[in-house]
C-alpha positions in Angstrom: -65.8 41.4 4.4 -62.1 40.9 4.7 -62.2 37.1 3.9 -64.9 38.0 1.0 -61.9 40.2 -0.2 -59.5 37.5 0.1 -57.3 39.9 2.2 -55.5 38.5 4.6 -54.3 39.9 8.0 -50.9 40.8 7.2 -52.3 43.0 4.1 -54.5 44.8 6.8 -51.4 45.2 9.1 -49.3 46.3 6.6 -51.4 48.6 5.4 -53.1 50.1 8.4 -49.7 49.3 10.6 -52.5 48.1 13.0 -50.7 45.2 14.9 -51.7 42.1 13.9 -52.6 40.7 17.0 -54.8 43.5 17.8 -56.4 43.0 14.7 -57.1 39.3 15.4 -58.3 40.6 18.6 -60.6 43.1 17.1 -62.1 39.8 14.4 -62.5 37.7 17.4 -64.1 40.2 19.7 -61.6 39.4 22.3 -61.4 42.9 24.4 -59.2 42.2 27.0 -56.5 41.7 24.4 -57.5 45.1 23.1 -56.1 48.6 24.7 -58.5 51.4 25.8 -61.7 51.7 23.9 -60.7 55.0 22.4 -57.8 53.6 20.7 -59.8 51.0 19.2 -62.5 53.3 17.8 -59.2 54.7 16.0 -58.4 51.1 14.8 -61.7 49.9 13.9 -62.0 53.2 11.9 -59.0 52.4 10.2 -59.8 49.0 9.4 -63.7 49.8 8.2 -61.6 52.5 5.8 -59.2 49.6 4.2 -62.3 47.8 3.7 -64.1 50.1 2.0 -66.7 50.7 4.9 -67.5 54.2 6.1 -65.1 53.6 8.9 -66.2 56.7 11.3 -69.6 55.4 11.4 -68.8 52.1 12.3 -66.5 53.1 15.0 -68.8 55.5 16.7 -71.0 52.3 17.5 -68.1 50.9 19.6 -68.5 51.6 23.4 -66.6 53.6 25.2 -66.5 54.1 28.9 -65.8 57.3 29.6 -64.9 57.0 33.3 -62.0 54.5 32.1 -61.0 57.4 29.5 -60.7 59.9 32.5 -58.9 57.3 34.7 -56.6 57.0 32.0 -55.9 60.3 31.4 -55.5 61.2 35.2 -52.6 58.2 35.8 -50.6 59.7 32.8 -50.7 62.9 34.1 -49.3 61.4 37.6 
């Protein structure tokens, strides 16, 4: 949809102020260059809204593992 656009990554970033590697990360489905899932629902949100998708929707399909997210939580609280 992006491309269709003729948008191109920096537009996103500048607009979002989604870093442009993890938006290349996000297009490629690369995950391990991605922080924790509930971050990128945030991102993906974002990025559907700049597109004109209805972001929260599209994010919500995104998995998250919930036992990371408590994991997570726990070591910042440490």
């Amino acid at each position: 949809m992006r491309e269709e656009k003729a948008i191109s990554l920096k537009q996103v970033n500048q607009t979002t102020k989604i870093q442009l590697h993890q938006l290349e990360a996000i297009e490629s489905g690369n995950l391990d260059r991605l922080p924790p899932a509930v971050y990128v629902r945030s991102f993906i949100k974002i990025y559907a809204d700049f597109l004109g998708c209805q972001g929260k929707d599209l994010a919500l399909t995104f998995p998250i593992d919930e036992a990371a997210i408590v994991t997570e939580l726990v070591k910042n609280l440490v």
